[in-house]
C-alpha positions in Angstrom: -14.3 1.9 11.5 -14.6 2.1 7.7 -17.6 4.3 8.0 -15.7 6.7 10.6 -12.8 7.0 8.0 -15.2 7.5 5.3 -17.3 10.2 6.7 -14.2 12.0 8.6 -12.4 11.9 5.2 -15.5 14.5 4.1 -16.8 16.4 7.9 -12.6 17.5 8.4 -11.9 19.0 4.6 -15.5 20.5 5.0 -14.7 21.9 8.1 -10.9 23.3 7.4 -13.2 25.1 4.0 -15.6 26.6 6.9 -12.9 27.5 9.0 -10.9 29.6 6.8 -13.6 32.1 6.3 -14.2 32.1 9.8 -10.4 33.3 11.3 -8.5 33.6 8.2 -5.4 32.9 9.5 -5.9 29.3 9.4 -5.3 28.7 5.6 -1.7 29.6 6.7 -1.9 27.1 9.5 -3.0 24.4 7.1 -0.3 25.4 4.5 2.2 24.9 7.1 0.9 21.6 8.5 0.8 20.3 4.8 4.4 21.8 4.0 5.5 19.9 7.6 3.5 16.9 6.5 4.9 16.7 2.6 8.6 16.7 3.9 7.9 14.3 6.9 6.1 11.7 4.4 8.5 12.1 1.5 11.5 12.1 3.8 10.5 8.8 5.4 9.2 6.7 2.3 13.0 8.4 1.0 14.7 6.6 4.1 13.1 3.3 4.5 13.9 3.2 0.0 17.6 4.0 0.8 17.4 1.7 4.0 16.4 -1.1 1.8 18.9 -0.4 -1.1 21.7 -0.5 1.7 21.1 -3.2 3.1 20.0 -5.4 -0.6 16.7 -6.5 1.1 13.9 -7.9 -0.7 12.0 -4.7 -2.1 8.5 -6.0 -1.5 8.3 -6.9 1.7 10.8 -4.7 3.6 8.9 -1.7 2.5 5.7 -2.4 3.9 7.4 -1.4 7.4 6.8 2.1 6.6 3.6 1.7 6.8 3.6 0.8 10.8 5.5 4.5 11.1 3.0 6.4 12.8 4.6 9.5 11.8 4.1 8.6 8.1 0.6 7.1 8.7 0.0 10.8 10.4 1.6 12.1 7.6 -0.2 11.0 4.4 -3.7 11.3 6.4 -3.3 14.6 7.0 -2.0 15.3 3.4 -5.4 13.7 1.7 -7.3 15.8 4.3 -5.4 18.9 3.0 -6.0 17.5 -0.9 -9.6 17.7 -0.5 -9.9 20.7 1.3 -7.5 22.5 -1.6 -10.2 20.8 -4.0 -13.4 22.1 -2.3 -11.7 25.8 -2.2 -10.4 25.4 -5.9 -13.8 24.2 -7.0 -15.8 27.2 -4.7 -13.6 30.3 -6.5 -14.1 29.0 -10.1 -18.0 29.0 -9.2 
């Protein structure tokens, strides 16, 4: 499973960089997705905090329950996929 992770985390950024030059209009689509993806991530780690401070939990452990969200799990994955692929594009144009 780390291997999968690993080598996804390099074939998906690679092919979002291929993609792009192929039908142009999916840099928009990925500057959506990430926009989407920025607000749902921040937004829930923003909650479960304020959940936390309302309810004068233990920090530590409480917070680690965002974690199980799959909508922030979905979330920051798809954001480090969009990270690298900004990278690789950002590293082609100063070459």
């Amino acid at each position: 499973m780390k291997f999968l992770i690993i080598i996804g985390s390099l074939i998906i950024p690679i092919g979002m960089f291929c993609l792009q030059y192929a039908w142009p209009k999916s840099r928009s689509i990925f500057n959506i997705c990430a926009l989407f993806a920025a607000l749902t991530f921040g937004n829930l780690a923003a909650i479960s905090i304020q959940q936390i401070l309302h309810d004068n939990t233990v920090f530590m452990t409480n917070i680690h329950g965002v974690l199980l969200n799959p909508f922030f799990l979905f979330a920051g994955s798809y954001l480090g996929v969009y990270l690298i692929y900004r990278l690789i594009m950002w590293t082609s144009s100063e070459w």
